[in-house]
Structure formats: C-alpha cells, structure tokens
N, C-alpha and C positions, 0 to 999 in steps of 0.2 A: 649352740644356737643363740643369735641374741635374744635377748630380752624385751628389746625393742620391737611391738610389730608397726606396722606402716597403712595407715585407714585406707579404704579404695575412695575412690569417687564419690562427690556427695550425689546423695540420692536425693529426689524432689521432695520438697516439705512436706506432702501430703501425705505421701507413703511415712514418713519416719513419725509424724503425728501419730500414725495408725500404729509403727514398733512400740512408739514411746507408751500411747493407751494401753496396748495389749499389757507392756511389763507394768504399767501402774495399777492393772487389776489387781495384784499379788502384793504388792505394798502393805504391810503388817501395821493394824491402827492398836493401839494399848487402851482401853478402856479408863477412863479418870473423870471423877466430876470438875467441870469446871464451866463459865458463864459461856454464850456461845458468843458474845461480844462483849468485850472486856471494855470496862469503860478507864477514865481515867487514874492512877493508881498507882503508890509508891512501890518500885522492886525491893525497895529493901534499905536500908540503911545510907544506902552509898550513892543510891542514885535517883532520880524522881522522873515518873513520866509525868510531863505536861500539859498536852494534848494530845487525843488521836482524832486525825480529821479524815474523814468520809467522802474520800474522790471520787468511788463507784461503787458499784456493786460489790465487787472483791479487794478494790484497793482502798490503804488505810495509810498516811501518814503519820508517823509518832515524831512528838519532838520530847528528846531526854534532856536533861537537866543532868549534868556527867560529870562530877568530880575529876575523873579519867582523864576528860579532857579538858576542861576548865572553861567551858561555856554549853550551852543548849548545841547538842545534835539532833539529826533530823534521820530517819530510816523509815522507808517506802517498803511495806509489806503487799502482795501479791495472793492472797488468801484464796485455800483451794475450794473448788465449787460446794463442796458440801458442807463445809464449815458451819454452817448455822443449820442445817438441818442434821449433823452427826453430833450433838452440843457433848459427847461422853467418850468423841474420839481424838486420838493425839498423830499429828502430822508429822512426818520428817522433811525436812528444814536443809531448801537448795539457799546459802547465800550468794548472790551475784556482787561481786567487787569492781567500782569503775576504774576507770585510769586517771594520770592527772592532768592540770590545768581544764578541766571538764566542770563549765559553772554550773551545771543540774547538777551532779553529784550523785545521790541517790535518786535522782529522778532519771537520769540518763537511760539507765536501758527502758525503762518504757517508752521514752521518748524515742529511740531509734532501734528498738528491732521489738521483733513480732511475740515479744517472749510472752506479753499476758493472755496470746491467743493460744502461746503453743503448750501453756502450762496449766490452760482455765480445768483439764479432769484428768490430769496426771495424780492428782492426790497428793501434791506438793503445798507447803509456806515455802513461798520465797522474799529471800531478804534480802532487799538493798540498801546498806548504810554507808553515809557519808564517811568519808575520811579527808575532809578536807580538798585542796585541788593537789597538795603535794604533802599529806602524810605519810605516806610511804607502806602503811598499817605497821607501825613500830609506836614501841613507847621511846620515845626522842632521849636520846643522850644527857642534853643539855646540861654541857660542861661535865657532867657526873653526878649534876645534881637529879636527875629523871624527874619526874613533875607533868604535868601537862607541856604536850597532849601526849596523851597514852592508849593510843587508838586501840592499841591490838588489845588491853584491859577492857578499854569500851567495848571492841563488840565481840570477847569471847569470855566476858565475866559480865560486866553490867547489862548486855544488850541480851547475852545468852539466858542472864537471870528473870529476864520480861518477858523472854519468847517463851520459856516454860514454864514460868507461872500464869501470866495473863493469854498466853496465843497456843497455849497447847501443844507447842513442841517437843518432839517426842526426842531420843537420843541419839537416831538417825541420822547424821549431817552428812551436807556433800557442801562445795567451796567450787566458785570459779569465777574466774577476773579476765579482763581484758588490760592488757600492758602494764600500768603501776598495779592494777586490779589482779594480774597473774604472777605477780610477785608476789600479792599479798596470799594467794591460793595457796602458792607452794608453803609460804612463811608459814602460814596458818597451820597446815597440815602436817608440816613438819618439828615446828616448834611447840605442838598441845598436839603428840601423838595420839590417835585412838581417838581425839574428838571428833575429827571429821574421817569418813571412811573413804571416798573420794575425793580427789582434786583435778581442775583442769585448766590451763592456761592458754589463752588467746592473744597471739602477739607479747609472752610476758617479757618481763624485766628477771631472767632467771639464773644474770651473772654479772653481779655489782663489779664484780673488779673493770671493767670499764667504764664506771659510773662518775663522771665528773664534775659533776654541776651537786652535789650532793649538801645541803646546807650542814653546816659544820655542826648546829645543834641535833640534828637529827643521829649520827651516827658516831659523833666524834671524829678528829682527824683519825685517815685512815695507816697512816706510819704509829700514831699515837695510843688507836686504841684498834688494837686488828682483831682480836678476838671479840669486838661490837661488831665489828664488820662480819667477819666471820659467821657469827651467828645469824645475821640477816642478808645472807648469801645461799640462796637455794642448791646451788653446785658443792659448795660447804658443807650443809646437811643433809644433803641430798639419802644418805642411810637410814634417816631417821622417817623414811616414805615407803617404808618396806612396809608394804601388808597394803599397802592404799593403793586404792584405784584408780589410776593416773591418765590423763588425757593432753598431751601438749602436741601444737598447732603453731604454725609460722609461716607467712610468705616470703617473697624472693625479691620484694622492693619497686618490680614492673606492674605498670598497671594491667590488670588482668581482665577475667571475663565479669564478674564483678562491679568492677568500677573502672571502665575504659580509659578514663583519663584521667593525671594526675599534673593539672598546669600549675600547680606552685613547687611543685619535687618534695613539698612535704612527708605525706604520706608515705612516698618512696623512700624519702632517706631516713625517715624512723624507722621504718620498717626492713632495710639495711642492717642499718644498727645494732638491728637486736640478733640479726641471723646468728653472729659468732656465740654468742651468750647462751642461744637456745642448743646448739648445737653441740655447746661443752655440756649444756643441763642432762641432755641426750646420751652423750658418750658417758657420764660419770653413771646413768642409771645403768647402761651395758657392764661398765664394768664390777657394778656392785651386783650384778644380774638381778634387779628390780625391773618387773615388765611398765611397760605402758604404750597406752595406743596412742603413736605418732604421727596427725598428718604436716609434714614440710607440703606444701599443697601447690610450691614452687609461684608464680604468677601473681599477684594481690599485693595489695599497700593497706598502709595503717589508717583503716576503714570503718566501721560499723558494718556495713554490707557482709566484709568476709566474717565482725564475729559471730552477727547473726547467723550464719553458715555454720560457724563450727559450733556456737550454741547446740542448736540441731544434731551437730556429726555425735557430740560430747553425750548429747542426754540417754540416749539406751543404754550407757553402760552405767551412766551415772546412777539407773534406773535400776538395773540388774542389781548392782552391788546395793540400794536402802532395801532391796526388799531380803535381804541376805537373812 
C-alpha cells in the first residue's frame, strides 16, 4: 500500500476552524515560572534581542541582534489568546517560513492570509522570521569559509533560545513554508531530526537539482561541492523524516478556482516549475514507505489564496501530532 495518502477537498474554513479548536483543547501545557510578557533581554551570549514592539493585542515584533547572521533580524510572533492570563504555561511553537524575493518577510503571512484569525484559540506561538528575500534557510557556503548569514543557526539555535526562555516555548514544534519557505520545512525537519514533529510545504522548492539561478555563495558550485548540495536537498534526505508528520501540497500551474486569472503567466509558470521537484519529494517518501498527506490539488498558480487553503487543509494533523 503506499504511504502516500491523497487529502479530499478542502472543506469551508469555518468548519475546519471548529476541527482545528476541538484538537487544540488537548494540547499539553508544562507548567514553568516565567514573566507573561517578556520584555527586552539578552538570549544568551551569542545573541541580543533589541526590541519587542507591540502591533496588537497578540502580535509582537522582535528585532535580534544575530551574530548568525551578521546584522539585526526581525521575527513576527502570533501569541496564543491566553498568553498573559496562563503566565505558568508553556505553548507549542507552529513556525510559518515565507518564500523569496517577498519584501515583508516575516510580515508576509499576516499580511495575506487569515492565519491570526485562524490560530487566535488554537493554543499555538506562532513564528514568523525573516530569512532574508533569498536565504534559502541555510548557513551559506561561502567559498568554504561559512560565516554569515547562517539563517538556519539563527532560527533553530539563537531564535529557538528566545522563544523558550522569554516566549514560553514549549518542546512541541511543527514547521511550515510556502515555496523557498517549504524548502526550509523539509530542511528544518530533516536536518535537526526530532526538533520539529511536523512539517508541511506549500508550493515548496523540494528538489534543488533543478535549481539554477542558485547564488554560488549560498551552496557552493554544484559539480564542486555535491554533498552541500546534497544535504540541502529535501529528496536527498528525505529518510531522515521518518517519524514526522508530513503535509505537501502543489498545483498544476492553471488558474484555478482560487484565483481566476493569471494575466502575467507568472504564477503559472512557478508553479509549473515546481510540479517535477514535488513529485520526485512524493515518489522518494513511497519508496522509503514514510506516510504523508498529499494534496496535488491539480488547478492553482503560485498564489497566497491557495496557501491560505492549504494552511487550513495542513492544520488538524499539525494539531493531532503537538498534542501527542
């Protein structure tokens, strides 16, 4: 039987709001003193938060000070409803990864999909950090000397060391990106096994060997250095995802129900693009028999519209697996 199963049809938001509540009742909090809003405050040695600034009710901008990377970054926290009135409870920690050439960065998914409505009493931190327009979430080659920027140090050593000392992060994690953001999903969860339990990708980037345009510091030449390559090749390590809870999602490049029209063929032909890449990501989990739920959703271009959709399809299982 494959391992592969195949999502049905999305169902209306309102209803999967109501799945998604129901499984965030059972979401396991760990008891730990800590401030119920952290103010400003060095993680540790290696890294310095700068400010956090106060956009609403629940959201909070941090900008870090990041050796890792080699200048101030910036990460959009999503803080769940109860946050300040549970001040002795610890949250599990969805991170959202954007894509690139995206000038908001970590602002982006607030900016275009419904996610702080859909996650305001799920019982979720969620974490959006910058990786630049084209980091790739890798620590960059460059030349062989490595050095900034060192994204994936930034946000799964310095970024992780803020979230559970100052934001009450618990050990929990789930991971999911849209296009260079669903490259960083698989990356994440493949290269720091057992950190995140979850991953799920929207439109990703999940098979570099078609990757052309690839800045030579980022990954080194690919005849030069293949096992860099290799390693930041989600089809490559695709083994190392055994036990995680996996979610990948793709359209067919037509404009769909969605988003009707697509008059510059942009969106169509990224979303093209990636069909092959996702497809081999797909065949390599069958053949190492690692399940995951695949919607190919056929019809859709490289949109917001459709990741908000699969946002949505992604979260009840994302849900299922933190409350394990």
């Amino acid at each position: 039987m494959p391992a592969v199963t195949v999502g049905r049809s999305f169902q209306a938001a309102q209803s999967l709001r109501a799945l998604c509540a129901a499984l965030a009742i059972a979401l396991v909090s760990v008891g730990c003193a800590a401030p119920s809003e952290p103010t400003t405050a060095s993680p540790g040695p290696t890294a310095r938060v700068i400010s956090v600034d106060r956009v609403d009710n629940r959201t909070r901008d941090l900008t870090i000070d990041s050796p890792a990377v080699g200048h101030e970054a910036r990460v959009r926290l999503l803080l769940p409803a109860g946050f300040e009135a549970e001040p002795s409870r610890r949250w599990p920690i969805l991170y959202l990864l954007h894509g690139a050439s995206d000038p908001d960065t970590y602002k982006c998914w607030t900016r275009s999909t419904d996610v702080a409505a859909l996650t305001a009493n799920l019982g979720l931190l969620v974490v959006m950090p910058e990786t630049g327009t084209d980091g790739y979430y890798s620590n960059w080659w460059n030349n062989g000397q490595g050095g900034p920027p060192a994204w994936e140090t930034f946000h799964l050593v310095e970024l992780l060391s803020v979230l559970e000392r100052d934001w009450r992060a618990s050990d929990r994690r789930a991971v999911a990106g849209l296009s260079m953001g669903g490259l960083g999903a698989m990356l994440y969860a493949a290269r720091a096994p057992k950190l995140f339990l979850a991953a799920a990708s929207f439109s990703g980037v999940l098979d570099n060997s078609g990757f052309t345009n690839a800045p030579s510091r980022l990954w080194g030449g690919r005849s030069e250095q293949p096992e860099v390559w290799r390693q930041h090749n989600p089809v490559d390590i695709a083994a190392d995802l055994r036990g995680t809870t996996l979610f990948v999602s793709y359209g067919n490049g037509d404009p769909g129900p969605l988003v009707a029209a697509d008059p510059t063929g942009v969106g169509g032909r990224i979303e093209r693009n990636l069909i092959a890449g996702n497809e081999a990501f797909v065949r390599r989990l069958q053949q190492l028999g690692i399940p995951a739920q695949v919607e190919a959703y056929g019809a859709g271009i490289h949109h917001w519209e459709y990741w908000q959709r699969e946002l949505h399809r992604s979260l009840p299982a994302i849900l299922q697996t933190l409350q394990r």
